[in-house]
C-alpha positions as CSV (number, residue, x, y, z in Angstrom):
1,X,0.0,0.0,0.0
2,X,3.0,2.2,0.4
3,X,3.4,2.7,-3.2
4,X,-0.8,3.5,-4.0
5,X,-0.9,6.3,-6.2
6,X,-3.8,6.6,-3.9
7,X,-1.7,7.2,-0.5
8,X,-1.9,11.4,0.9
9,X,-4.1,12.6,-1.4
10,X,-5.9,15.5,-0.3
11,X,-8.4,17.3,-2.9
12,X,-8.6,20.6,-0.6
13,X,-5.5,21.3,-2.3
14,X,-5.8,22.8,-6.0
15,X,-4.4,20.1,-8.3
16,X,-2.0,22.8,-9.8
17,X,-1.0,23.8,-6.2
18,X,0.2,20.2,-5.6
19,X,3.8,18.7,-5.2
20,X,3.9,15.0,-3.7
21,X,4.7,16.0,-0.2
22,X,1.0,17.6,-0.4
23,X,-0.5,15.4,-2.7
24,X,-1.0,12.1,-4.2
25,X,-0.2,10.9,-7.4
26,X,-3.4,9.7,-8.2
27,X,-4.1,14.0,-8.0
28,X,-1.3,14.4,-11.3
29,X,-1.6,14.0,-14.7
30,X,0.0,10.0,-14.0
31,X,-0.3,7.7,-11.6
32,X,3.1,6.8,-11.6
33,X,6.3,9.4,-11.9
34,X,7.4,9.3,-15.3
35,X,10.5,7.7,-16.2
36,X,13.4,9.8,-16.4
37,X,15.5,7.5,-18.4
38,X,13.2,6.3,-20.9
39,X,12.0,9.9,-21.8
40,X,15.4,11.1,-22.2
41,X,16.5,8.4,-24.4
42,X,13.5,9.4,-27.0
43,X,14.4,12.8,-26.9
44,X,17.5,12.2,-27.6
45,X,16.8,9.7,-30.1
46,X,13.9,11.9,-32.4
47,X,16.7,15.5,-31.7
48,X,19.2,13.4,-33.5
49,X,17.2,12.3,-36.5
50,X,16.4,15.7,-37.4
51,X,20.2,16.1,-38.4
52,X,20.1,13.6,-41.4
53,X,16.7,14.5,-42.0
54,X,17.6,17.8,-42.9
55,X,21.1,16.9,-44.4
56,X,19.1,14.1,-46.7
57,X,16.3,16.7,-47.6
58,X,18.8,19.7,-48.3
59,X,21.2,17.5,-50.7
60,X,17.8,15.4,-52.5
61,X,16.2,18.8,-52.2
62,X,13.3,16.7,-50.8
63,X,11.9,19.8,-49.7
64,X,8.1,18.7,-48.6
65,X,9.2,15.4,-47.6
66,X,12.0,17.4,-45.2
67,X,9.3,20.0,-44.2
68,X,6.8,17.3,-42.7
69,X,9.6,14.7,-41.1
70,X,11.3,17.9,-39.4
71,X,7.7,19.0,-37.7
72,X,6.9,15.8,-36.7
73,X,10.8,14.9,-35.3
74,X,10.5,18.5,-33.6
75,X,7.3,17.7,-31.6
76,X,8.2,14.4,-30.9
77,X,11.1,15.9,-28.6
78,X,9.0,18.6,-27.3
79,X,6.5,15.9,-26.3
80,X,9.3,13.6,-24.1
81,X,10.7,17.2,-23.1
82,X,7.3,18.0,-21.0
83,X,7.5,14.5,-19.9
84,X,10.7,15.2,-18.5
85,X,8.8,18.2,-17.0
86,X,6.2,15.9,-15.4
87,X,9.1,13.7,-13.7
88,X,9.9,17.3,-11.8
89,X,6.5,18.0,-11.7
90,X,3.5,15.4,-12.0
91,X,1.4,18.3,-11.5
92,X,2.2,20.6,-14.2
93,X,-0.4,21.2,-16.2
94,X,1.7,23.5,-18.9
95,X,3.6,20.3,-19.5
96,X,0.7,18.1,-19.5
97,X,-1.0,20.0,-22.2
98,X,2.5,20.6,-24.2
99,X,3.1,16.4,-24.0
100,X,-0.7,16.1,-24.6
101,X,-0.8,18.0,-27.5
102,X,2.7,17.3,-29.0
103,X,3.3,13.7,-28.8
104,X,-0.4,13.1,-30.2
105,X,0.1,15.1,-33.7
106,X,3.8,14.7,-34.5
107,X,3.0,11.2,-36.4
108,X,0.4,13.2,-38.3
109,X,3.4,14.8,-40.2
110,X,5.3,11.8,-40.4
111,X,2.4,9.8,-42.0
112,X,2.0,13.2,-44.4
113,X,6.1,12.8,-45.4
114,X,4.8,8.6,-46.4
115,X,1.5,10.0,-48.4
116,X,4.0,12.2,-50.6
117,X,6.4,9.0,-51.0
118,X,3.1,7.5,-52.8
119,X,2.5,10.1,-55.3
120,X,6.4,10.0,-56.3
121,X,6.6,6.6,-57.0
122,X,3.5,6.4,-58.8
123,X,4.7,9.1,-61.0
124,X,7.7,6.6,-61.2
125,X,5.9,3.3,-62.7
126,X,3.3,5.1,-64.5
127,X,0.3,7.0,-63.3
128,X,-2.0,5.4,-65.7
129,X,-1.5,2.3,-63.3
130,X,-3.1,4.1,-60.3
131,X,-6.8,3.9,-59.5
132,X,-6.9,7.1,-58.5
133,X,-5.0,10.2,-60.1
134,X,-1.1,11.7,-57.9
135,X,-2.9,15.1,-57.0
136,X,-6.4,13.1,-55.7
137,X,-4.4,11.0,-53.6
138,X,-2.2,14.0,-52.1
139,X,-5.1,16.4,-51.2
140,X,-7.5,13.5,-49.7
141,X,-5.0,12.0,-47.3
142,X,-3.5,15.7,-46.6
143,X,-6.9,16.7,-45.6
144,X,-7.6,14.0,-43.8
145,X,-4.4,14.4,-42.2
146,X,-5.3,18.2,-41.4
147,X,-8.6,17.0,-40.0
148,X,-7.1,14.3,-37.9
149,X,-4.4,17.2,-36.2
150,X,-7.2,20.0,-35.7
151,X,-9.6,16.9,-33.6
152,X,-6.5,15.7,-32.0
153,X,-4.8,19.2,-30.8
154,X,-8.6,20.8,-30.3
155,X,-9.4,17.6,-28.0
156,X,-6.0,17.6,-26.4
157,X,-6.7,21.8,-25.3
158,X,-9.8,21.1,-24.0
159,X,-9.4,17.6,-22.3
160,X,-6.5,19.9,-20.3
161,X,-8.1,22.9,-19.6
162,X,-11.3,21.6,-19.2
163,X,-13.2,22.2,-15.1
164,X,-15.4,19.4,-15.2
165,X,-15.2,16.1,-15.6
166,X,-17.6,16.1,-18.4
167,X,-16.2,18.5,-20.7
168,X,-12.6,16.7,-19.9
169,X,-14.6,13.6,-21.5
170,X,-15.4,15.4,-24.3
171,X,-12.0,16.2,-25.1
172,X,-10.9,13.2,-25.2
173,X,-13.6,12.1,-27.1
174,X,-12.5,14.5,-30.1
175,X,-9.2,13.4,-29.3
176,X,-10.2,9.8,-29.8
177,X,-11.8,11.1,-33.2
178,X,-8.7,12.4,-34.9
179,X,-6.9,9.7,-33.6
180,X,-9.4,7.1,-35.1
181,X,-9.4,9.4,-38.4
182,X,-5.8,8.7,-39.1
183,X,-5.7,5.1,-38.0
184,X,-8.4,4.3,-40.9
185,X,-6.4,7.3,-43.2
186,X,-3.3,4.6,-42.9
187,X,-4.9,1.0,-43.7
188,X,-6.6,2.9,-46.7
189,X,-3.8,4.2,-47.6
190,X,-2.1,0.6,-47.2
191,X,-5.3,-1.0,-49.0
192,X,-4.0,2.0,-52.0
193,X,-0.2,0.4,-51.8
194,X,-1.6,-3.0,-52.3
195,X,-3.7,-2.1,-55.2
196,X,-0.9,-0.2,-57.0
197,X,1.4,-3.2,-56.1
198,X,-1.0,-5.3,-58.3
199,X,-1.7,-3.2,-61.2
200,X,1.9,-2.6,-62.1
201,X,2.2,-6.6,-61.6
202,X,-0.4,-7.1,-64.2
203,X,0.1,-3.3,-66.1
204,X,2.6,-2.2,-68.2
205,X,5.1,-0.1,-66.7
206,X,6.1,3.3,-67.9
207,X,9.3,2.4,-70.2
208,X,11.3,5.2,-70.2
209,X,14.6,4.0,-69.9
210,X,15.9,6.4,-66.4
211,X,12.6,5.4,-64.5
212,X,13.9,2.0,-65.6
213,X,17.0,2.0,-64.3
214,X,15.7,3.6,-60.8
215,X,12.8,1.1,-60.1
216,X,15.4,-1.7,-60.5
217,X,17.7,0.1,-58.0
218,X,18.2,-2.5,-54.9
219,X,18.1,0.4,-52.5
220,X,14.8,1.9,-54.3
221,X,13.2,-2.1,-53.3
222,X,14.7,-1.5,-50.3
223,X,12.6,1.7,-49.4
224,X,9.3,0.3,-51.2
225,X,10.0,-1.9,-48.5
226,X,10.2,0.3,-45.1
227,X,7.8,2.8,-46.7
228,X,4.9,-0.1,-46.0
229,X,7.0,-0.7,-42.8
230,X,6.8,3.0,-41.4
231,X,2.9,2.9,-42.4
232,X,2.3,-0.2,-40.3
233,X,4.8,1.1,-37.3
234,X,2.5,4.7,-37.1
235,X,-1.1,2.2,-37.4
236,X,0.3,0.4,-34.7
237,X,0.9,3.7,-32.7
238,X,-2.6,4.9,-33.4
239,X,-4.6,1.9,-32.7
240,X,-2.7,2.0,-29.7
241,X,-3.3,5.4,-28.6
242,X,-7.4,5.3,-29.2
243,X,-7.4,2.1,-27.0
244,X,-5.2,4.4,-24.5
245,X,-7.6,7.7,-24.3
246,X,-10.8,5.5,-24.9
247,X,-10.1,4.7,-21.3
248,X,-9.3,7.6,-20.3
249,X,-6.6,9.7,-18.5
250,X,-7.5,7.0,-15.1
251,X,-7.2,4.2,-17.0
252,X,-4.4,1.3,-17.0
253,X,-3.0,1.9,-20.3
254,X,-3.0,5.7,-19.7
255,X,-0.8,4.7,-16.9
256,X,1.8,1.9,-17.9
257,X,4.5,4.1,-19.1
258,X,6.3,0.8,-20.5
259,X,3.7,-0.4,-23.1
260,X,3.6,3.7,-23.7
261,X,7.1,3.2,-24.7
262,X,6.6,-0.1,-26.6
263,X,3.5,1.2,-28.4
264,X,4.1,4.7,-29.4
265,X,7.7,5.3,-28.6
266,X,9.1,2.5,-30.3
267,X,6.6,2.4,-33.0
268,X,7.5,6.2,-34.7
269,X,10.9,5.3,-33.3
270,X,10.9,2.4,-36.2
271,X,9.2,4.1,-38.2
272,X,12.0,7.2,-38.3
273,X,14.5,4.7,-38.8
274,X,12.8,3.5,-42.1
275,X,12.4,7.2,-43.3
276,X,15.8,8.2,-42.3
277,X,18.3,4.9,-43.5
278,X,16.2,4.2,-46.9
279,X,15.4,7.8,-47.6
280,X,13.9,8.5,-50.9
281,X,16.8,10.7,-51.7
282,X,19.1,7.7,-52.6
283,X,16.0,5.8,-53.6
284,X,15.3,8.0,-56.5
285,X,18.7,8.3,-57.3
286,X,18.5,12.1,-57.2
287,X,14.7,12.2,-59.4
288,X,12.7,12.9,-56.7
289,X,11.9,16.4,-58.1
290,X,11.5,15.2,-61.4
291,X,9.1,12.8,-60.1
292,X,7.0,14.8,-59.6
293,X,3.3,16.2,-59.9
294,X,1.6,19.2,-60.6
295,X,-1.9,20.6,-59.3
296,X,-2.5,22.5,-62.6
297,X,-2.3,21.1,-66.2
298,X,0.4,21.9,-68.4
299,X,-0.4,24.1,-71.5
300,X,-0.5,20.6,-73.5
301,X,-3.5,19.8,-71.8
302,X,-1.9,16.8,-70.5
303,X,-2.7,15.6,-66.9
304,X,-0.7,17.0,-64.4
305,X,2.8,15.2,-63.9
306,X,2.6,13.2,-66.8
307,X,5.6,15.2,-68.3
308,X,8.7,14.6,-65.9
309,X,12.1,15.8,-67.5
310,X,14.1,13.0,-66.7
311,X,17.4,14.0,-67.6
312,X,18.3,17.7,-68.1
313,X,17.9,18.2,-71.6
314,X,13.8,17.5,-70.5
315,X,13.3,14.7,-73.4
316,X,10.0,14.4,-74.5
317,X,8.2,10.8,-74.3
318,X,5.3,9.9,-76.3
319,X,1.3,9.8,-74.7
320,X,0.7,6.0,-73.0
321,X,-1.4,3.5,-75.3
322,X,-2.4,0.0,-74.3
323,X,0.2,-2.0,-75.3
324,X,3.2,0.1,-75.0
325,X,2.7,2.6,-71.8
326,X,5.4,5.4,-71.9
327,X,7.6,4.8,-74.1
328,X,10.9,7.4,-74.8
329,X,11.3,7.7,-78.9
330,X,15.3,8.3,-78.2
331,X,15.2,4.5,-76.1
332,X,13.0,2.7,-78.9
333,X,15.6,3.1,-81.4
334,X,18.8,0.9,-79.3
């Protein structure tokens, strides 16, 4: 009984007045103190990523791709840095709100770095392979991805700030929304990979002779590879955290730090590792701008990234029929 979080509480005392000589710990944001250690090691860990994370993107010039990952690194340590807090303090609630609110939405960027890996290599085997269109898949998972932040950060304010138990339920509830959003965001969009793994099985690939050579890369395999890997490892981390709010801030899971760790920690811990060591940058083989798409149509009235410059001198390659996909008239003559 020594150890009850339950042991000296007294509720005449403000909870934001509390320390533990005054207070229980059941009266904090935990029930347990938060490991010093383990929350040190991840911020560590995600502060150190963002160095070849922006090294990678500068060099690639994998500007979005760098943009998103940064973000999402960047809260990611601010979230284990108010943990940190709440070791000093369980009864901050600055640093609850700023872990809240931190650790929730940096995977939301890291998923939005994955959705604009998708629209690359489509634009890489052939868009006329993809059931839906580069730019539709890019603006539905971004919004959704937008939605998913604004529930989860909205929820996380108000499941913080919130006098009553009621409207601290309700947070949470909207938090459990956004969250929910972006776990079914990620098996569509692995449901999307599958598909477009299939139709360039039974499709013919775009021909052109440097798209060629980079889908037959090892190292571009490789990162097909950890891209579906990082989706799974951020799913993971989602289910896990709707099963963690659904029972709420009192709750078990809310209050084992080590399957906290295991679950979310480790998870867009893995799935950094995946973006970082098989970046696109090598991937592409330095096409990662030229793979790409465009919102507006060219002037040729031709959809929007089906003209990608491959090498500098920006050959031209014939429209896609049937039988012969994209096909580059310099390559058809060897």
């Amino acid at each position: 009984m020594a150890d009850s979080p339950y042991v000296g509480c007294n509720f005449t005392i403000p909870s934001n007045e509390c320390t533990l000589e005054t207070c229980c710990r059941a009266q904090g944001v935990f029930t347990f103190i938060p490991s010093w250690g383990g929350n040190l090691f991840y911020t560590i860990f995600f502060g150190v990523f963002i160095v070849p994370q922006l090294g990678l993107g500068i060099f690639y010039r994998t500007w979005g791709l760098m943009v998103a990952m940064i973000i999402g690194l960047v809260l990611e340590v601010l979230g284990y840095v108010a943990k940190l807090q709440l070791h000093n303090n369980l009864f901050s609630s600055d640093s609850f709100l700023l872990y809240l609110i931190t650790i929730t939405i940096g995977p939301v960027f890291i998923s939005a770095a994955i959705y604009l890996c998708l629209t690359r290599i489509i634009m890489l085997y052939g868009q006329h392979l993809s059931r839906f269109a580069p730019k539709t898949i890019a603006i539905t998972f971004m919004t959704s991805d937008f939605c998913s932040l604004v529930l989860q950060a909205t929820g996380g304010a108000i499941a913080d700030t919130a006098d009553t138990d009621s409207l601290s339920q309700s947070g949470i509830d909207i938090m459990i929304a956004g969250l929910f959003l972006q776990a079914i965001s990620l098996a569509v969009f692995l449901v999307l990979i599958a598909n477009f793994a299939l139709r360039c099985k039974r499709g013919v690939l775009n021909m052109d002779h440097e798209r060629q050579r980079v889908r037959n890369r090892p190292i571009f395999k490789v990162f097909m590879v950890s891209i579906v890997m990082a989706t799974i490892f951020i799913l993971i981390r989602s289910a896990y955290r709707v099963a963690e709010l659904w029972e709420g801030f009192r709750g078990d899971i809310w209050n084992n730090e080590t399957e906290f760790f295991i679950l979310d920690g480790a998870m867009i811990a893995l799935a950094t590792i995946c973006l970082t060591a098989f970046h696109p940058g090598p991937a592409f083989a330095g096409q990662w701008n030229v793979a790409n798409w465009s919102f507006r149509k060219s002037k040729a009235g031709s959809k929007s990234g089906e003209h990608l410059p491959i090498k500098e001198e920006n050959q031209r390659m014939e429209q896609p029929t049937p039988l012969t996909g994209y096909y580059n008239a310099s390559h058809r003559l060897n």
